[in-house]
ZAPAVEX-960712 format. One record per residue (C-alpha): x, y, z; residue in three letters. Coordinates in pm, whole numbers, plus 50000, padded with zeros to 5 digits. Layout:
BEGIN
XYZALA/...
end
This chain:
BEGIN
500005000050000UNK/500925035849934UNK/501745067250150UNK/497715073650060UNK/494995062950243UNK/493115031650167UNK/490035034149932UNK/487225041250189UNK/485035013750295UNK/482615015250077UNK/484355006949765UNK/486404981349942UNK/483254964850031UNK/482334962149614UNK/482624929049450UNK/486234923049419UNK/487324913249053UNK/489254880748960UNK/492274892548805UNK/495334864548863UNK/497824893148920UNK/499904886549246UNK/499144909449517UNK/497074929749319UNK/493474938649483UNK/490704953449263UNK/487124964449353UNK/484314964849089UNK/481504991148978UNK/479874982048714UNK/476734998148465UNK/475504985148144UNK/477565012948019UNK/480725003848098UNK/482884994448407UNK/485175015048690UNK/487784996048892UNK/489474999149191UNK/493244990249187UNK/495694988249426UNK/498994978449353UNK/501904965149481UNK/505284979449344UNK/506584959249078UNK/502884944248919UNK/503244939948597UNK/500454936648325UNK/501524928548017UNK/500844942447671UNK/497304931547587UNK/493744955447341UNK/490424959547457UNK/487744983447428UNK/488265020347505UNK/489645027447881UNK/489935061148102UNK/492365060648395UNK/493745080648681UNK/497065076048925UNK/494925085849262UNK/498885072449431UNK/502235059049322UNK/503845059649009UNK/502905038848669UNK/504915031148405UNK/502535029248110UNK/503275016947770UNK/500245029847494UNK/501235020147152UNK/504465025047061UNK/504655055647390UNK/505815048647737UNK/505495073848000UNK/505345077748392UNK/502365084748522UNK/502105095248877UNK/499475111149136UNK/496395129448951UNK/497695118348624UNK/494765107548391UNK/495245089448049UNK/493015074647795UNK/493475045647585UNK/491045039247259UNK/489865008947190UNK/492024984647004UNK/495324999347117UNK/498274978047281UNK/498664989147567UNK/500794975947921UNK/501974985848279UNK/504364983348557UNK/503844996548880UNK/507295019549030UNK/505815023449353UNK/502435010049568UNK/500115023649377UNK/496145031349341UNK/494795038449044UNK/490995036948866UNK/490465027648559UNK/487015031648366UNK/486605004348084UNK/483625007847828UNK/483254969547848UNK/480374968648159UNK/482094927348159UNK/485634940448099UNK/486204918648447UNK/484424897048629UNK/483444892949044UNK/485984866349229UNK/484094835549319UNK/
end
């Protein structure tokens, strides 16, 4: 965890998502719309280069290395970035991070069993 303050309750009490990421923890909140998640993240998490649907995110703590397309850049506190659908995109956390990201798939990830 970060220097920041843990999500409040509330979102920590959302359905958390099944990701397979080691020591990552995500919360879901999801519309027919699309879908915002939660993240927070160890330093070091990796997520490799993978496409999807359009995504929105914000740093809310920590620092993000973020590869979109053929860019990488470091992202840190109250940083935003957008991704468009279709674009390779990956990540590495530099420090404990938290971060929300807002996919316009509403199944982009689904509720741990």
């Amino acid at each position: 965890m970060s220097n920041q303050a843990p999500f409040s309750d509330f979102i920590r009490s959302l359905p958390e998502a099944a990701l397979g990421l080691k020591g990552v923890t995500a919360y879901l909140l999801a519309a027919p719309q699309g879908q915002a998640v939660f993240f927070d993240l160890p330093a070091g998490a990796s997520v490799p280069l993978h496409s999807h649907g359009a995504q929105w995110g914000i740093v809310v703590s920590g620092e993000l290395e973020l590869t979109i397309g053929d860019k990488t850049e470091i992202y840190r506190s109250g940083q935003s970035y957008s991704i468009p659908a279709g674009v390779l995109h990956g990540a590495t956390t530099l420090a404990p991070s938290q971060v929300i990201d807002v996919f316009a798939e509403p199944n982009r990830y689904s509720p741990r069993a």
